[in-house]
matplotlib code that plots the C-alpha trace (Angstrom):
import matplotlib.pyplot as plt

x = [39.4, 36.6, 34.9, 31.6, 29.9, 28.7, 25.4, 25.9, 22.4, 22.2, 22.6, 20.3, 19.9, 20.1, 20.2, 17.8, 15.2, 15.4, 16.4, 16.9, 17.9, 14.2, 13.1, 11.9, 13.6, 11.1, 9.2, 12.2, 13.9, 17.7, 19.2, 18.3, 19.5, 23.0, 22.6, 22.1, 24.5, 27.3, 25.8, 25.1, 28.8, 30.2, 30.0, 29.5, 26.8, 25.7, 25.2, 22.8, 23.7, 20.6, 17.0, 15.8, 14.3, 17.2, 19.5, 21.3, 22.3, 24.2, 26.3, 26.4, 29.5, 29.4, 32.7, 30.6, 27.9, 30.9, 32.8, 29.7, 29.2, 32.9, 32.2, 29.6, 31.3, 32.0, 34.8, 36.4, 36.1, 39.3, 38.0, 35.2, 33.5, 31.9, 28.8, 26.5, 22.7, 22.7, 24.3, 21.4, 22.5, 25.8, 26.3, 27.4, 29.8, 31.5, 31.2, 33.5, 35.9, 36.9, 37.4, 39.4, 41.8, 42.0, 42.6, 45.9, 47.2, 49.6, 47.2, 44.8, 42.4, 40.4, 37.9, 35.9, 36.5, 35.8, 37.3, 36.6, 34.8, 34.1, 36.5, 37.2, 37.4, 38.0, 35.9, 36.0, 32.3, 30.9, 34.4, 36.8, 40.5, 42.0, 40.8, 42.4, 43.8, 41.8, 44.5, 45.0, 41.6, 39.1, 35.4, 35.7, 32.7, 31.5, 31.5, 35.0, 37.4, 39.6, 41.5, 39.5, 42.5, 43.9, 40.6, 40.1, 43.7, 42.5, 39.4, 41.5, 44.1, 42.2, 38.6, 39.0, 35.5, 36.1, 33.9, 34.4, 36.8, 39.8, 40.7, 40.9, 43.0, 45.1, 46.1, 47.1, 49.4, 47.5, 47.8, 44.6, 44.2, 41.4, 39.7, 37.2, 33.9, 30.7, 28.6, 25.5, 26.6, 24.9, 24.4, 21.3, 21.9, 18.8, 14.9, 15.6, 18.6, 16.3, 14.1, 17.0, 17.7, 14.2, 15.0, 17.5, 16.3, 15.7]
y = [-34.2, -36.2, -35.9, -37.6, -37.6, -40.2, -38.8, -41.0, -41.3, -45.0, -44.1, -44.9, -41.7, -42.8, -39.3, -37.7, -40.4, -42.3, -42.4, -38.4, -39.0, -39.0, -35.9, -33.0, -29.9, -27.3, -29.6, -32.1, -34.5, -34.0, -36.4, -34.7, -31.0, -33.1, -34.3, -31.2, -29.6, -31.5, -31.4, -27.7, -27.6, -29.6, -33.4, -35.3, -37.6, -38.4, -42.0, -41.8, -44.5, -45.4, -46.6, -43.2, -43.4, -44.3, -45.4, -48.0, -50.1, -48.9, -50.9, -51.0, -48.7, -45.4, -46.9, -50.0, -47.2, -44.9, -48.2, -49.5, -45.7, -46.0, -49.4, -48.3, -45.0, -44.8, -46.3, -43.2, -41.4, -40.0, -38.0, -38.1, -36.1, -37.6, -35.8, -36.4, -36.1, -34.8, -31.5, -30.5, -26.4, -27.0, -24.8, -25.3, -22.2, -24.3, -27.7, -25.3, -24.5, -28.0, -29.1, -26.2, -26.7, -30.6, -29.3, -28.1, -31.4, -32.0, -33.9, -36.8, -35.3, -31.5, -31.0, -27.3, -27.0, -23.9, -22.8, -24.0, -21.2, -22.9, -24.1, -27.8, -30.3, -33.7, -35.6, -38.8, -40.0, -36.2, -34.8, -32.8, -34.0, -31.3, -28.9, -28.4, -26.1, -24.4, -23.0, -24.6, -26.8, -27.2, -28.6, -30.6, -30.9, -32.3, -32.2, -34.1, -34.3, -37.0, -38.5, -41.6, -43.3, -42.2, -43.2, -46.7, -47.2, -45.7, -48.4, -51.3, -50.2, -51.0, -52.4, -49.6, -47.4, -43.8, -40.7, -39.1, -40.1, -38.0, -39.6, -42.6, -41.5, -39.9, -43.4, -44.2, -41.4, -39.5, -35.6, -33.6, -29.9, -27.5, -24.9, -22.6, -24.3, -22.2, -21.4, -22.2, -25.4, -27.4, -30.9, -32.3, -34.3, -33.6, -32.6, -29.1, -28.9, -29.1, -26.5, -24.2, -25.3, -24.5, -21.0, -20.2, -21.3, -17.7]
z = [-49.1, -49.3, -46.1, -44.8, -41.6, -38.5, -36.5, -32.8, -32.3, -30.5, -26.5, -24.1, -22.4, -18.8, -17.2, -19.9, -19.1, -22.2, -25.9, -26.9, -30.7, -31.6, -29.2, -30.7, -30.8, -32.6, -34.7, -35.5, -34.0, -32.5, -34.9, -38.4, -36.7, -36.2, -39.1, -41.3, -39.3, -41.2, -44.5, -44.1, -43.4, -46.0, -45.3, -48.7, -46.9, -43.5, -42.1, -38.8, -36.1, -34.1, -34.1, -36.2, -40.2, -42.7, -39.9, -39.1, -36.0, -33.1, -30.2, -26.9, -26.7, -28.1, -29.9, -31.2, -32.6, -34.6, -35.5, -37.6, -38.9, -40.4, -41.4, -43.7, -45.2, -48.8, -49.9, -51.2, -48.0, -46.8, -44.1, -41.1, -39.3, -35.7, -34.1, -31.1, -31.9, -28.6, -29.8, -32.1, -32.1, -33.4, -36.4, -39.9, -39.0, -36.5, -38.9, -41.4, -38.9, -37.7, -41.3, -42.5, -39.2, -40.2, -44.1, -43.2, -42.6, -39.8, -37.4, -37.2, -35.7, -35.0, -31.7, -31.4, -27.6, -25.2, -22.1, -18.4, -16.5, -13.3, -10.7, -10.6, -8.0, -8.0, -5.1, -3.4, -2.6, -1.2, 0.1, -1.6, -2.5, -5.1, -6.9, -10.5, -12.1, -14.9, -16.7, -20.1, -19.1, -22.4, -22.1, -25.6, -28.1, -31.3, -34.2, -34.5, -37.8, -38.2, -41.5, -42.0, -41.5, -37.9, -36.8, -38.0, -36.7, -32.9, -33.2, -34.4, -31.2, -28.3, -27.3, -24.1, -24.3, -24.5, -24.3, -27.3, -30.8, -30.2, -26.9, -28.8, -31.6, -28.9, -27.2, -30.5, -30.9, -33.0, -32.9, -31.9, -32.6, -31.1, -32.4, -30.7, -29.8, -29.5, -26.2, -27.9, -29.4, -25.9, -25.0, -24.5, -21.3, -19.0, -19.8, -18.7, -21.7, -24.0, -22.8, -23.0, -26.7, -27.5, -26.0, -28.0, -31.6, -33.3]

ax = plt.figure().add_subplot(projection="3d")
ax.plot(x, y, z, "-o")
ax.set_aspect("equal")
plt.show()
């Protein structure tokens, strides 16, 4: 396996207030603890989609942003791994556990996921309709591992936008497997997220 990684680091960061790739988090910016995430956990090289040092342009879509990340991978890449600057507390621990699932194999792709906790509703405008089910419910995050393959064929599929990889490679029939996310491994989606990041760096 030769495995390499994609840092999304191009959104606009509507609800955070603006770009977050090039916030700090303890002295350095979200992007390189994404980025040294996957290289702490095995990635053979990184490539950094955004306006950061060393990186390279991103797209409107998050899609456009990955699709010129694979675009640019080595040409003796066989695998990939997809990660959110946003999540800068992921862990190499976690990194190692989504490749060693997609090692074995018998799917395109591997998500680290962890379970819903709160009830769920579905609303129209401010009023209730249904609430869900939680049983068998995952919140999904990254890092994501995919054969390099699976997910250039998902891209090449459709132009539809998606939230993360996997739901791409999905439509495309690809098999996705889960493993166990971690707690700690947050998003950075608001101003006050990152004050709880900073709270729990040791």
């Amino acid at each position: 396996m030769k495995l390499h990684g994609i840092v999304v680091a191009a959104g606009s960061g509507t609800r955070f207030g603006g770009p977050k790739a090039q916030v700090a988090l303890a002295g350095r910016p979200l992007w390189q603890w994404a980025r040294d995430a996957l290289v702490g956990g095995g990635a053979l090289s990184v490539v950094v989609v955004g306006d950061v040092a060393g990186g390279i342009r991103g797209g409107a879509r998050r899609r456009d942003s990955v699709a010129a990340g694979l675009d640019v991978l080595p040409v003796s890449a066989t695998h990939v791994l997809v990660h959110d600057a946003a999540r800068p507390l992921a862990s190499p621990d976690l990194v190692r556990q989504v490749i060693a699932r997609l090692e074995r194999g018998d799917v395109a792709g591997v998500v680290p996921a962890v379970p819903v906790r709160d009830t769920i509703k579905r609303l129209e405008g401010d009023l209730v309709i249904a609430t869900l089910e939680r049983f068998g419910l995952v919140a999904v995050q990254t890092p994501q591992a995919f054969a390099l393959e699976a997910l250039r064929h998902a891209h090449g599929e459709s132009d539809e936008d998606s939230t993360d990889d996997a739901a791409l490679v999905e439509r495309a029939g690809g098999a996705i497997a889960v493993v166990a996310g971690d707690p700690a491994n947050l998003k950075i989606t608001y101003p006050e997220d990152l004050e709880v990041a900073e709270r729990m760096i040791p």
